[in-house]
N, C-alpha and C positions, 0 to 999 in steps of 0.2 A: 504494500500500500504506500509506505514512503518513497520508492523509491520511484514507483511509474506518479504519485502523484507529482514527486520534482522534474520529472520525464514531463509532466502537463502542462505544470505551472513554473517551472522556472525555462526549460528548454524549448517549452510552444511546441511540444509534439507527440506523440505515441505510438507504444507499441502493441498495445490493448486495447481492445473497443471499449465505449464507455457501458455498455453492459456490461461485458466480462468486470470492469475494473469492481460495480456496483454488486455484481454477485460475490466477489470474495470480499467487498464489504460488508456488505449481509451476514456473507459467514461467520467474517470476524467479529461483529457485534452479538451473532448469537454466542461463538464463542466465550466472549467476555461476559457476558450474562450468565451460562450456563456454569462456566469453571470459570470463576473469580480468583482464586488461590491461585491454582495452575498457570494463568494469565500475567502475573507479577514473576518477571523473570529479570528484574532488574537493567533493562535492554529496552528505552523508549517506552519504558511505561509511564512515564509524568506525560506522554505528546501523544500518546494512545489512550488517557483516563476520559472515560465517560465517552468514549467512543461512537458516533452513532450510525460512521457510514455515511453522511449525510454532503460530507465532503470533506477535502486533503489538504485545502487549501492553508490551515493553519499550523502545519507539518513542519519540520525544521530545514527545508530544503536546502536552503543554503549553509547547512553544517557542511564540512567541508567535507568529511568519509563521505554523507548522503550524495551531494554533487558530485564527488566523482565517479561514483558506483553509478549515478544514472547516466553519466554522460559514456560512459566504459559500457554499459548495457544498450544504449542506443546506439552506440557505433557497431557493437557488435551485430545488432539488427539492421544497421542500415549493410552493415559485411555478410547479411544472409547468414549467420553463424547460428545454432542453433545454440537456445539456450535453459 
């Protein structure tokens, strides 16, 4: 979710439809709802609380790891690389 949402909102582009992006947010928020405990992995859970799917845009895209992980995925995409 962070990382195609910085893929949307910081690079203006995609590699997921906005359905697919919207059904593994679904998922994810059933997830959070369902295993609470589980969910606390210490790994962006203060920028993942109260989750609703609803949208990415408040993500920390411009953390530096985030940015280059998306940018190093969408090259990979735009290189037909499978991933």
């Amino acid at each position: 979710m962070l990382i195609h949402s910085c893929i949307y909102y910081e690079l203006n582009d995609n590699i997921i439809s906005d359905h697919l992006w919207q059904k593994w947010a679904d998922e994810l928020q059933k997830l959070q709802e369902d295993h609470p405990d589980e969910c606390k992995i210490n790994f962006w859970d203060w920028e993942f609380r109260n989750w609703t799917g609803a949208t990415g845009n408040h993500l920390p895209h411009r953390n530096p790891w985030v940015y280059a992980k998306a940018k190093q995925i969408l090259e990979l995409s735009r290189n037909n690389v499978r991933i």
